[in-house]
C-alpha positions in Angstrom: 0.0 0.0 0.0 2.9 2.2 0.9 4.4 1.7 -2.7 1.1 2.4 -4.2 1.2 5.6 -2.3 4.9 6.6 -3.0 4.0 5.9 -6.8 1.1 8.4 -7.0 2.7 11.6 -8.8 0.5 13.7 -6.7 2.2 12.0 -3.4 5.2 14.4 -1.8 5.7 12.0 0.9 4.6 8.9 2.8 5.0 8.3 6.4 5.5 5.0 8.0 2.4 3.4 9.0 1.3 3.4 12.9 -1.0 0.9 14.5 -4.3 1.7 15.6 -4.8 3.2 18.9 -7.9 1.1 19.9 -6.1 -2.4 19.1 -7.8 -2.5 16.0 -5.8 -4.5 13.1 -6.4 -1.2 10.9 -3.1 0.9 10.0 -2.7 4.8 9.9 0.0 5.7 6.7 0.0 9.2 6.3 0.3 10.6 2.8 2.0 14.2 2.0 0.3 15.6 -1.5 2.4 18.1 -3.2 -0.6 20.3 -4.3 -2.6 23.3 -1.5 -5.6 21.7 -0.3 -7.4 24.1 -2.4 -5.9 23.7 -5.4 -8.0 21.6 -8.5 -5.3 19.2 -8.2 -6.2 16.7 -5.0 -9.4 16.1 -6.4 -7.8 14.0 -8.8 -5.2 12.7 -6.7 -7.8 11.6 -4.2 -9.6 9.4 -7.3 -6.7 8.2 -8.6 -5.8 6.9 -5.1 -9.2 5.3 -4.3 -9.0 3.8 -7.5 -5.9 1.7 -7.0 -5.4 1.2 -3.5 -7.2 -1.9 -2.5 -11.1 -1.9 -1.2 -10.3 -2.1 2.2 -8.3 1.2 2.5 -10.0 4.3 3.5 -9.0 7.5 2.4 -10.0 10.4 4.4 -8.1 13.4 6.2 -9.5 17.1 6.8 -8.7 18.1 2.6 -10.5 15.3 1.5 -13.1 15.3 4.2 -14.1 18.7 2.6 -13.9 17.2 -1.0 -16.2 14.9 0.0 -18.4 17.1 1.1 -18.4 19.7 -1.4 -18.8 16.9 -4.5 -22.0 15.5 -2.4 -23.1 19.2 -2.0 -22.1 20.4 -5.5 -24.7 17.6 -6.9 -27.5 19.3 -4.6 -26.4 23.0 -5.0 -28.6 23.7 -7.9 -31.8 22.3 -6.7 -30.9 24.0 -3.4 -30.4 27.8 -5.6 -33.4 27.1 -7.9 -35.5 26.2 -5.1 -34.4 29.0 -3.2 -35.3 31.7 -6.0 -38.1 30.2 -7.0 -39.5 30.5 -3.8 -38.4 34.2 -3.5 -40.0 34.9 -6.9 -42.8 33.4 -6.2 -43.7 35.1 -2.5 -42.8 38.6 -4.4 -45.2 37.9 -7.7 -48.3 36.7 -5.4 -46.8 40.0 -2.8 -46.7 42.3 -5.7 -48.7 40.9 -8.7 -45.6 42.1 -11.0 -43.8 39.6 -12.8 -40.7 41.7 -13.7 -40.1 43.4 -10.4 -40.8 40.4 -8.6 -38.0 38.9 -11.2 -35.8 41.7 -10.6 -35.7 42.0 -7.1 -35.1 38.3 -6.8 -32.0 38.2 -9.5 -30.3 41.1 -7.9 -30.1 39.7 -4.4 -27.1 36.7 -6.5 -24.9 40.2 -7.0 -24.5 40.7 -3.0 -24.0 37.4 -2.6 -21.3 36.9 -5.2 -19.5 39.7 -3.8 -19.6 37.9 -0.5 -18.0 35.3 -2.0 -15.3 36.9 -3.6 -14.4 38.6 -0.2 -14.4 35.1 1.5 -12.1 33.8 -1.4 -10.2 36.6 -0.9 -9.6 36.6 2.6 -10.3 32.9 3.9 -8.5 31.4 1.1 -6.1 33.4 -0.5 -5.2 35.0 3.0 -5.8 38.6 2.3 -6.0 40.5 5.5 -5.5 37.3 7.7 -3.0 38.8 9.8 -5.6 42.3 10.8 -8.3 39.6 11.8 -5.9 37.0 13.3 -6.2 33.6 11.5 -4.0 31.2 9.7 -5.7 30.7 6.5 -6.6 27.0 5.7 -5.8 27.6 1.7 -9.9 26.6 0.9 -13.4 27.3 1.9 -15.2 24.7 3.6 -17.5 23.2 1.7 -20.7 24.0 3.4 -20.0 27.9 2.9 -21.2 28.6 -0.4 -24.9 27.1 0.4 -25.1 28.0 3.5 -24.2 31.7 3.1 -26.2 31.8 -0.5 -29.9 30.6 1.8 -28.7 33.2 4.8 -28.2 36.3 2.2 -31.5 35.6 0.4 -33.1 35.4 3.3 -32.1 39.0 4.4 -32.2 40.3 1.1 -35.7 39.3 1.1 -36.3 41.1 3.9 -35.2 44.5 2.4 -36.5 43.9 -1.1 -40.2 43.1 0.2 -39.8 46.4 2.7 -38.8 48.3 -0.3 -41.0 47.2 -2.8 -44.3 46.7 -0.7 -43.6 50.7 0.0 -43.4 51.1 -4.1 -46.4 49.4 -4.7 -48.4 51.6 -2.4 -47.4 54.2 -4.0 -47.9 53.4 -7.4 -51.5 52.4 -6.4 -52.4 55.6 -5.3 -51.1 58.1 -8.0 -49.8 55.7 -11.0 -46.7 57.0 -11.4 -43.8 54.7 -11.6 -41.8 57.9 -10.6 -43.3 58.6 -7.2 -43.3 55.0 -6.5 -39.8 55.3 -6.3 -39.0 58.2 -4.5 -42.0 57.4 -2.0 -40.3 54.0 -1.5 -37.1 55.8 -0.7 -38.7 58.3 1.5 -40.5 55.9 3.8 -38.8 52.7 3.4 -35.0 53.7 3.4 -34.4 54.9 6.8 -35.8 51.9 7.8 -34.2 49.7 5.6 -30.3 51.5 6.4 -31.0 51.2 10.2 -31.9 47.4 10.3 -28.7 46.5 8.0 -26.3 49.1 10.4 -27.2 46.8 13.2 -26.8 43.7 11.3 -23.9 44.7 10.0 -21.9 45.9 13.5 -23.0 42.0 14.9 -21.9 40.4 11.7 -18.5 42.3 11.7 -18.4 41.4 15.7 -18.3 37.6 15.0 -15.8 38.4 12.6 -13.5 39.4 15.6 -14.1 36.3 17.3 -11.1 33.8 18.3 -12.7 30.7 15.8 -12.2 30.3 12.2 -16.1 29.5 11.3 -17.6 32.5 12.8 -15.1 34.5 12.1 -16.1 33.3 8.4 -19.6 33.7 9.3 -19.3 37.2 10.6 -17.2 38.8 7.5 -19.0 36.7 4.5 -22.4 38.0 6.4 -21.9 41.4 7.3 -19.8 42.6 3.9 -23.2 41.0 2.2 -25.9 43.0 4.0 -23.7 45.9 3.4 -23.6 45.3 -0.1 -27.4 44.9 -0.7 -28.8 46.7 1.6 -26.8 50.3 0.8 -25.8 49.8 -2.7 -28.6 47.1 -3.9 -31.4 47.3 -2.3 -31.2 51.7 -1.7 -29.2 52.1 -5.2 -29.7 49.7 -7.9 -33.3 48.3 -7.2 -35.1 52.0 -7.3 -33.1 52.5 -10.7 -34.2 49.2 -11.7 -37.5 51.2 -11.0 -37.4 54.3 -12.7 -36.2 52.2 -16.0 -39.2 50.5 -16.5 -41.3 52.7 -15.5 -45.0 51.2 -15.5 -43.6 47.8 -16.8 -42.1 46.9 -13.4 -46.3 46.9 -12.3 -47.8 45.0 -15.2 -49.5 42.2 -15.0 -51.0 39.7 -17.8 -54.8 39.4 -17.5 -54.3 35.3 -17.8 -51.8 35.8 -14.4 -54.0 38.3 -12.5 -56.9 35.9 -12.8 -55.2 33.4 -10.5 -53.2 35.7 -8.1 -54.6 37.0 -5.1 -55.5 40.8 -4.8 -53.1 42.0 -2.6 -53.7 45.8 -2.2 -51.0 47.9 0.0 -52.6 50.9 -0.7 -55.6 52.6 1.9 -57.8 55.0 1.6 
């Protein structure tokens, strides 16, 4: 087995192996790969290795613990996004009775979270500012993050985009103008909206101080998110996204009114 491992041109080094601690007739050989945990590489060192060492040998460690995880994950990701947005789209259409700003608001909540993500490559993996927050960096993401964050972001983009746009439709209800609906949403929504992320933000960022490496990944990925969409999405881009198509963001088809519920925000 040990000659199988020293053959494998992904294998730096292999360490003698060491009985088990429990009695057990199983044997620990520890394997060096020369490629980062992170890098494309192991993945295919990994298969090669389960491939040709015999049945019985088990090949785990922390790296490939989180390739295992992120391949089983990776096959579930998209049903996890699509169900995800389709849900958001969905609550927003039968909310609003708007098919393209319930569209719109749902696709711009993926820019704050791709953001977020580039941060967490950029700090968590690639090491970036790892010495200002006081971490080693592991050279990878685990493979839970990118899920995990993606539902958590929605979720609070939701939040904002439903305050925001519920304030819209009122006021395109009462005067018809897609302009007013805008500004009015500003006007009563924003303060709002800026005050909830602020304190979201300063608890996020506060986990991000913490001594661990999960919250601390938690806290940065999190708060840089509801930064993003809530002061740049949400109080920026979305009310542009507003003004630009004008009455079109509020039209309905007659075949999709018929079956939505008549959700008025609007009172008299």
């Amino acid at each position: 087995m040990r000659r199988t491992l020293a053959a494998d041109p992904g294998i730096a080094a292999v360490m003698p192996g060491a009985p088990s601690a429990d009695g057990s007739a199983l044997t620990l050989i520890q394997a060096v790969p020369k490629d980062d945990p992170s890098a494309p590489a192991l993945a295919g060192t990994v298969e090669r290795l389960r491939a040709h060492l015999p049945d019985t040998a088990l090949v785990g460690g922390a790296a490939v613990e989180n390739l295992d995880l992120k391949s089983l994950l990776d096959q579930k990701t998209p049903l996890v996004l699509g169900t995800v947005l389709g849900l958001g789209f969905l609550l927003l259409l039968f909310a609003l009775r708007a098919p393209l700003i319930a569209a719109l608001g749902t696709l711009t909540s993926l820019l704050s979270t791709a953001a977020a993500f580039g941060v967490a490559r950029l700090v968590f993996q690639d090491g970036h500012g790892s010495g200002l927050l006081g971490f080693t960096p592991q050279g990878f993401l685990d493979g839970w993050a990118p899920v995990f964050f993606f539902a958590m972001i929605f979720a609070i983009a939701m939040d904002y985009t439903v305050f925001l746009l519920a304030s819209a439709k009122e006021h395109y209800e009462r005067s018809g103008d897609p302009r007013e609906a805008a500004v009015g949403a500003l006007a009563h929504s924003g303060r709002v909206i800026f005050a909830a992320a602020g304190v979201m933000v300063a608890v996020f960022l506060t986990f991000a101080l913490s001594g661990p490496l999960p919250p601390k990944e938690m806290g940065l990925v999190l708060g840089v998110a509801v930064l993003l969409d809530a002061f740049l999405v949400r109080l920026v881009l979305l009310p542009v996204l507003l003004r630009l198509t004008g009455h079109a963001a509020w039209a309905c088809p007659r075949r999709l009114a018929r079956i939505l519920p008549d959700v008025r925000f609007a009172h008299d």
